[in-house]
C-alpha positions, 0 to 999 in steps of 0.5 A: 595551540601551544608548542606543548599542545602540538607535541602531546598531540604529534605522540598521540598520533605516533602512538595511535599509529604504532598500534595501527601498524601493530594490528595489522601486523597481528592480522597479517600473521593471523591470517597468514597472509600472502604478502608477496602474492597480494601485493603485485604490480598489478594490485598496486597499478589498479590501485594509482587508478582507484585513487587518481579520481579521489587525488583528483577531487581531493587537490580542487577540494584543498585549493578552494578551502585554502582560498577560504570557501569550503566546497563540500558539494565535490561528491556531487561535481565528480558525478556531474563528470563522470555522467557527462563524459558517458552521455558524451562519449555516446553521443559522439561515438555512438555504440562504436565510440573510440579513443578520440571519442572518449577524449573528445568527451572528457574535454567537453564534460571539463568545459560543462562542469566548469559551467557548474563551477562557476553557478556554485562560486558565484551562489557562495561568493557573490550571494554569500549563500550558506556553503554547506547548504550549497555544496550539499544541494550540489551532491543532492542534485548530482545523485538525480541528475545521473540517474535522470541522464542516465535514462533518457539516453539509455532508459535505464540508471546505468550506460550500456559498455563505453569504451576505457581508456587505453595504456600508454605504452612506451616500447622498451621501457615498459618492459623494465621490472615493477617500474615500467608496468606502472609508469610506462605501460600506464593509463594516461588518466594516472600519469596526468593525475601525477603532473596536477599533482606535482603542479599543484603543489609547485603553483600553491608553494612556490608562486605568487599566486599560490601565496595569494590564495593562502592568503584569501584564506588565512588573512583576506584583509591583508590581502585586500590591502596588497591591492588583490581582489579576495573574490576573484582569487576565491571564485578562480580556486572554487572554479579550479576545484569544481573543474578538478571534481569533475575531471575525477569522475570522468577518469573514474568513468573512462577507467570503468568504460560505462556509467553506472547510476543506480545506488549513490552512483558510481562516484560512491562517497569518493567526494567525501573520501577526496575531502579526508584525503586532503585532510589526512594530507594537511592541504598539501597536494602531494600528501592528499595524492598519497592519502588517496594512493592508500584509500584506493589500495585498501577499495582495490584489496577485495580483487586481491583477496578473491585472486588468492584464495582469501574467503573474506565477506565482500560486504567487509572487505568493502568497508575497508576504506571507509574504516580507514576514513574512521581512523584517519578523521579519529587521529588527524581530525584536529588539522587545522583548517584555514582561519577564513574558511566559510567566511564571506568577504566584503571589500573594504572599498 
């Protein structure tokens, strides 16, 4: 792409944006709506929850493409994550399960998907199996395996109440205006998913490793020739991404407190929401943590409408953010994605 194609394509996305903030102030001033009733401390604290599992999917998706396999069965590990931490948290705790219980059951569920992750990457990587093909047997297989748990433990699609996650609470700073709400009267799940956010970012950036999986992706030869084995940089970023996925369901569930399987479970296109996200956010983890921040607000903004008194359709309200997704693949579609990705690699030695 030359200088010139990029800056027709950089106005086309300022003037696609413009219009975007244009209509939404029309509609704001439309419908006269509350802004300073809608958007609260609590809206934006229920919002860093609703998008930590799709940062969370969206960081593990960008490591494995930028290693050069393109993982799109994430919706499928999230789910994975998500019923193996219900099935756990029961198992171990029982109808009384705690806190320790619940942790106990997101570190366990971690260790299990990894195992996953690892079948994936050596199906993709070793047996070159088609990645598309794959990450969509993983989805397909995901959207029965919740379900099938779901009613041998408890003969029904969806769990019985759980136990959530409790705030971590820091006496006196929790108390500040706006900032202590959000940062120090906060679910754990949210503040770990800001340091992944901030490590990944460090690790692709600003360590040799980070470079080599850049490289796996762009230019595997040459890295070949540095002596780095392609494969185990790629089987290390799927395995990480898979991991990730699942680790965004189980924040999902213990956010939720149960598990529910009915529909395309409880997960519900986040996957494929954490794949824009990246997308939108140019492989970089801070800017797929931001993307995901506003996919979350826009899935959180139905509790706001009921809490002021808006009457939208919950059927409507309910699209906003896959709408958001429409026009973020219709003005950031043409990011370019890594030279190698889905292409298998043979050693030249």
């Amino acid at each position: 792409m030359t200088v010139l194609d990029r800056a027709a394509r950089n106005r086309v996305r300022l003037g696609a944006g413009a219009v975007i903030v244009l209509l939404g102030v029309i509609l704001i001033t439309w419908l006269d709506l509350p802004l300073s009733d809608l958007f609260t401390v609590g809206f934006l604290s229920r919002s860093l929850q609703a998008a930590a599992p799709i940062a969370l999917t969206a960081i593990g998706g960008l490591y494995a493409e930028k290693s050069g396999v393109f993982n799109i069965g994430v919706e499928g590990f999230m789910i994975f994550g998500a019923v193996n931490t219900a099935a756990l948290t029961w198992l171990i705790g029982g109808e009384t399960a705690g806190q320790g219980a619940l942790w106990m059951a997101i570190l366990a569920s971690l260790v299990v998907v990894s195992v996953y992750a690892v079948l994936f990457a050596v199906l993709v990587i070793r047996y070159k199996a088609d990645q598309i093909v794959a990450g969509l047997a993983v989805w397909f297989i995901g959207l029965g395996f919740g379900p099938f748990m779901a009613v041998l433990l408890w003969g029904s699609r969806n769990s019985p109440g759980l136990v959530s996650v409790d705030n971590l609470t820091v006496p006196g700073l929790s108390e500040l205006p706006v900032v202590g709400p959000l940062l120090f009267d906060a679910s754990p799940l949210v503040l770990l998913t800001v340091l992944v956010t901030v490590g990944a970012w460090v690790v692709l950036y600003h360590t040799r490793y980070g470079y080599w999986i850049q490289a796996a992706g762009e230019n595997p030869e040459a890295l070949d020739t540095a002596g780095v084995s392609v494969a185990r940089v790629r089987y290390a970023a799927v395995v990480f991404s898979g991991v990730m996925a699942g680790l965004g369901g189980a924040v999902l569930l213990a956010h939720a407190g149960s598990f529910t399987g009915t529909g395309d479970t409880m997960v519900n296109g986040r996957g494929w929401i954490g794949i824009v996200a990246y997308l939108f956010g140019n492989y970089n983890p801070i800017g797929a943590a931001a993307a995901a921040l506003l996919f979350g607000g826009l899935d959180m903004l139905q509790i706001q409408f009921q809490t002021v008194g808006i009457d939208l359709p919950n059927r409507l309200v309910n699209l906003f953010p896959y709408l958001a997704v429409i026009v973020v693949l219709t003005i950031w579609g043409s990011t370019r994605v890594p030279s190698s990705v889905g292409e298998p690699y043979e050693s030249e030695e």
